[in-house]
C-alpha positions as a printed Julia matrix, in Angstrom:
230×3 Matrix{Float64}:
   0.92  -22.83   -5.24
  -2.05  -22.24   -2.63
  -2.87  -18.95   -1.49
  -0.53  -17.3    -4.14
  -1.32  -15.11   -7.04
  -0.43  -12.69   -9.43
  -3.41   -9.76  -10.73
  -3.69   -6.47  -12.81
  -7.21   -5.97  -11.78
  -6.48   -2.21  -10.52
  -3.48   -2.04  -13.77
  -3.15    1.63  -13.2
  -2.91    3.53  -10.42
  -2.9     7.23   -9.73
  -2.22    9.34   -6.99
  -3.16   12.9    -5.12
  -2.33   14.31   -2.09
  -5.08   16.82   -0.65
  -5.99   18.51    1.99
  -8.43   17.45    4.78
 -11.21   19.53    4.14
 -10.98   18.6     0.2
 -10.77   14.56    1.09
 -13.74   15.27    3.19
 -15.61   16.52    0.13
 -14.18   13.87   -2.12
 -15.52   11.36   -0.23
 -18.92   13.01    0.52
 -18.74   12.54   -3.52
 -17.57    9.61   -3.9
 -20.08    7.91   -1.06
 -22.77    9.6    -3.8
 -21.41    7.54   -6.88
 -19.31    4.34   -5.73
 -20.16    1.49   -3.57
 -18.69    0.5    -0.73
 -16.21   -1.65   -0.39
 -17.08   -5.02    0.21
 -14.17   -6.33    2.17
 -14.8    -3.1     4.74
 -15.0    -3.58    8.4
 -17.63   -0.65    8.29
 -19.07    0.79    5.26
 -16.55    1.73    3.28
 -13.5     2.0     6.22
 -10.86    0.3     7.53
  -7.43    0.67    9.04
  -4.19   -0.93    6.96
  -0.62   -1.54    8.67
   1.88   -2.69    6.78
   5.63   -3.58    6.95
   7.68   -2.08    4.47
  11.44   -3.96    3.61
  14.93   -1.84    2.86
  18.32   -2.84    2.23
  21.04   -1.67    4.43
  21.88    1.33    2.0
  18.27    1.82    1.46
  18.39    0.94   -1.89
  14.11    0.87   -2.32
  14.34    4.34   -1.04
  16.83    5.67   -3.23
  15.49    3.56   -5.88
  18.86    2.52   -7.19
  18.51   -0.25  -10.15
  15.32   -2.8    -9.81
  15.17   -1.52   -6.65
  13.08    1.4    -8.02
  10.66   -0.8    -9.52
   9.67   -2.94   -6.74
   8.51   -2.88   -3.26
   7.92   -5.63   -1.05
   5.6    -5.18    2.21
   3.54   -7.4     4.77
  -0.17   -6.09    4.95
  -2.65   -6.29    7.45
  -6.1    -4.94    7.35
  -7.72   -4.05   10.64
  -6.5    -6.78   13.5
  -7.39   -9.64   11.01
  -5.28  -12.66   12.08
  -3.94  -13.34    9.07
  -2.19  -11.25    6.56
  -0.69  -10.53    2.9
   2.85  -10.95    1.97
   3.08   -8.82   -1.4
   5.1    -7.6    -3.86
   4.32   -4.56   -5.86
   6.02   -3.7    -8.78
   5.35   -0.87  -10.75
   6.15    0.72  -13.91
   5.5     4.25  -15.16
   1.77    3.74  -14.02
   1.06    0.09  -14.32
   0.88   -1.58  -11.24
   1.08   -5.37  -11.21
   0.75   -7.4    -7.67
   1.66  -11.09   -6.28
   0.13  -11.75   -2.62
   0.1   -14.45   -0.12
  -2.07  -15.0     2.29
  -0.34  -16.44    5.93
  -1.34  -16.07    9.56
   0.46  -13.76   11.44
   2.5   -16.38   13.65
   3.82  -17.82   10.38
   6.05  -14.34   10.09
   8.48  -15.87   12.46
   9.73  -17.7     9.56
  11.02  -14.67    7.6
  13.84  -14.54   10.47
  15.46  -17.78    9.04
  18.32  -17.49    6.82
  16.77  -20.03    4.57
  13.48  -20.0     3.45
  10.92  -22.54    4.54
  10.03  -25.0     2.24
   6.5   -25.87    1.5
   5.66  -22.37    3.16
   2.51  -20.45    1.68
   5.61  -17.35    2.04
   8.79  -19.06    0.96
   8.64  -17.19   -2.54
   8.33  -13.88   -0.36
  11.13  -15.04    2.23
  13.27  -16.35   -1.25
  13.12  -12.89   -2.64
  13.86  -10.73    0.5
  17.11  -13.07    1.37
  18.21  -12.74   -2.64
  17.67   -8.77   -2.41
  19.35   -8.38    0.9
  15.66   -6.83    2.49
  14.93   -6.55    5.91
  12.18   -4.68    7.63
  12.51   -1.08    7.91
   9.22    0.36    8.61
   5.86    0.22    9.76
   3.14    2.6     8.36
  -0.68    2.49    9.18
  -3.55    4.82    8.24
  -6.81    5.39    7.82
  -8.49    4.19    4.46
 -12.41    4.64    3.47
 -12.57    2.49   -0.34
 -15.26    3.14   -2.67
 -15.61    0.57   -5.72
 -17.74    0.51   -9.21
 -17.85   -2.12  -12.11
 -18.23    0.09  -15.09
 -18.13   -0.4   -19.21
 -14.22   -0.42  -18.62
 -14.03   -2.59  -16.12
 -13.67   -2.57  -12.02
 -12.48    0.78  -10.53
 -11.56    1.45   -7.05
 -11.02    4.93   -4.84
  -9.05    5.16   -1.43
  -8.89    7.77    0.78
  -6.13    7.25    2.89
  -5.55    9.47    6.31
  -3.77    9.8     9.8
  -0.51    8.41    8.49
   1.58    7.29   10.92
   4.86    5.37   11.11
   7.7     3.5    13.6
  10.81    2.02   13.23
  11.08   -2.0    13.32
  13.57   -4.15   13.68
  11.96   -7.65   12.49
   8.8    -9.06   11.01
   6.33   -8.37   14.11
   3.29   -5.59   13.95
   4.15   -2.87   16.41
   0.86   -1.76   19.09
   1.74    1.62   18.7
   0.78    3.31   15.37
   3.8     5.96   15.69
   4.4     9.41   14.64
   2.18   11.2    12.39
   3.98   11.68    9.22
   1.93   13.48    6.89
   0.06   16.09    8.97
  -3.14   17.8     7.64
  -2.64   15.61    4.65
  -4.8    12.86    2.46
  -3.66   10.5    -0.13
  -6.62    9.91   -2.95
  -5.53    7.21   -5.19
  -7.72    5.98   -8.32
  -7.04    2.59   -9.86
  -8.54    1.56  -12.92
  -7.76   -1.32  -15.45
  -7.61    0.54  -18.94
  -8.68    3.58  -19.88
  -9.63    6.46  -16.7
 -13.37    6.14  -16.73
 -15.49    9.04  -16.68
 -16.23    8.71  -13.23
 -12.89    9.66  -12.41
 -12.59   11.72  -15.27
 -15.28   13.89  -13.68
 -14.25   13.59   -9.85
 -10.62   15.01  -11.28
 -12.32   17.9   -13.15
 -14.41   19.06  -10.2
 -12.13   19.14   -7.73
  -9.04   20.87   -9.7
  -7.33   17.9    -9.17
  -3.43   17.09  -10.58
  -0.96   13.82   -9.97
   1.67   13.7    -7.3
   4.54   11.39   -7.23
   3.85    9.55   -3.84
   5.45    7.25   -1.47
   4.25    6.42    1.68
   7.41    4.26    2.27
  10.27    7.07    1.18
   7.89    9.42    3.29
   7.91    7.94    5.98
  11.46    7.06    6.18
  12.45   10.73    5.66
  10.02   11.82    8.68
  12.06    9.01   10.89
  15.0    10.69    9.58
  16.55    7.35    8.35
  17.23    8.62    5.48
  17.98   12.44    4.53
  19.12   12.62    1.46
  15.85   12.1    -1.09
């Protein structure tokens, strides 16, 4: 199928939240060791919206069953015209991806009650239908990306900041980025294929550094208050 596909390049992800001032030094570090990304808009920064799907009883949120292992989400980065239907499905910290690449007209079609056929998205539309999903959210923020090809393979940092969410009611992209949901807040996520190079091993050592379960989704959706009970 064109335009679809399935990778572990980034097979494990971690995640931190910091403050300001210490993402500001992280990526003063980081700018010192990684390369920037290549798919930037600027050197190493862009902004990423995407559209995050929900049952009626919110069962991604409450992660009841598969739902806790799988999220599905449109992407956009910057104001491309096109964007990336995905599904992310995670376990413990393995993170394994499928993506499709449409133009952002095409999204109409995810308002059908059957899914298009010969559509780049009909597996996406297929599984949101099946699941009973239907766009809750929209969440955009600030992300500067640093990359590195080392002895254990690729490795990638984000910074992610100034995260901000709305209510939607169908597949469009909102103008307005919405309330700020994670004030004074940074989300530092390192994704690496095998083992943690020691790259990261040293960025985690000099900055005190310790995992946090995080979801910008279930974050988000508390701060709108649709759901209160975590």
């Amino acid at each position: 199928m064109a335009n679809v596909w399935e990778t572990r390049e980034f097979a494990f992800e971690l995640k931190y939240v910091v403050d300001l001032a210490t993402a500001q030094r992280i990526r003063d570090w980081a700018r010192l060791r990684l390369q920037p990304d290549p798919n930037s808009e600027t050197e190493d920064f862009y902004r990423v919206t995407s559209l995050y799907f929900d049952t009626p009883r919110f069962d991604v949120f409450h992660r009841r069953g598969s739902f806790g292992r799988g999220k599905y989400r449109v992407r956009r980065y910057g104001c491309a015209p096109n964007v990336f239907l995905e599904r992310k499905l995670k376990t413990r910290s393995m993170v394994t991806k499928r993506r499709s690449l449409v133009d952002t007209p095409s999204l109409n079609a995810l308002e059908a009650s059957d899914a298009k056929a010969g559509w780049t998205g009909a597996w996406f539309h297929r599984r949101l239908l099946l699941r009973g999903l239907r766009p809750i959210v929209q969440i955009s923020y600030n992300r500067t990306a640093r990359v590195e090809m080392t002895s254990l393979g690729p490795v990638r940092l984000t910074i992610d900041e100034d995260l901000r969410a709305s209510g939607i009611e169908g597949p469009a992209f909102r103008s307005e980025q919405g309330a700020q949901v994670l004030p004074d807040k940074a989300v530092v996520e390192l994704k690496f294929r095998r083992a943690m190079p020691a790259v990261f091993k040293e960025l985690v050592a000099e900055f005190g550094l310790t995992p946090a379960t995080f979801s910008k989704y279930r974050t988000a959706a508390q701060a709108l208050e649709f759901v209160k009970n975590a």
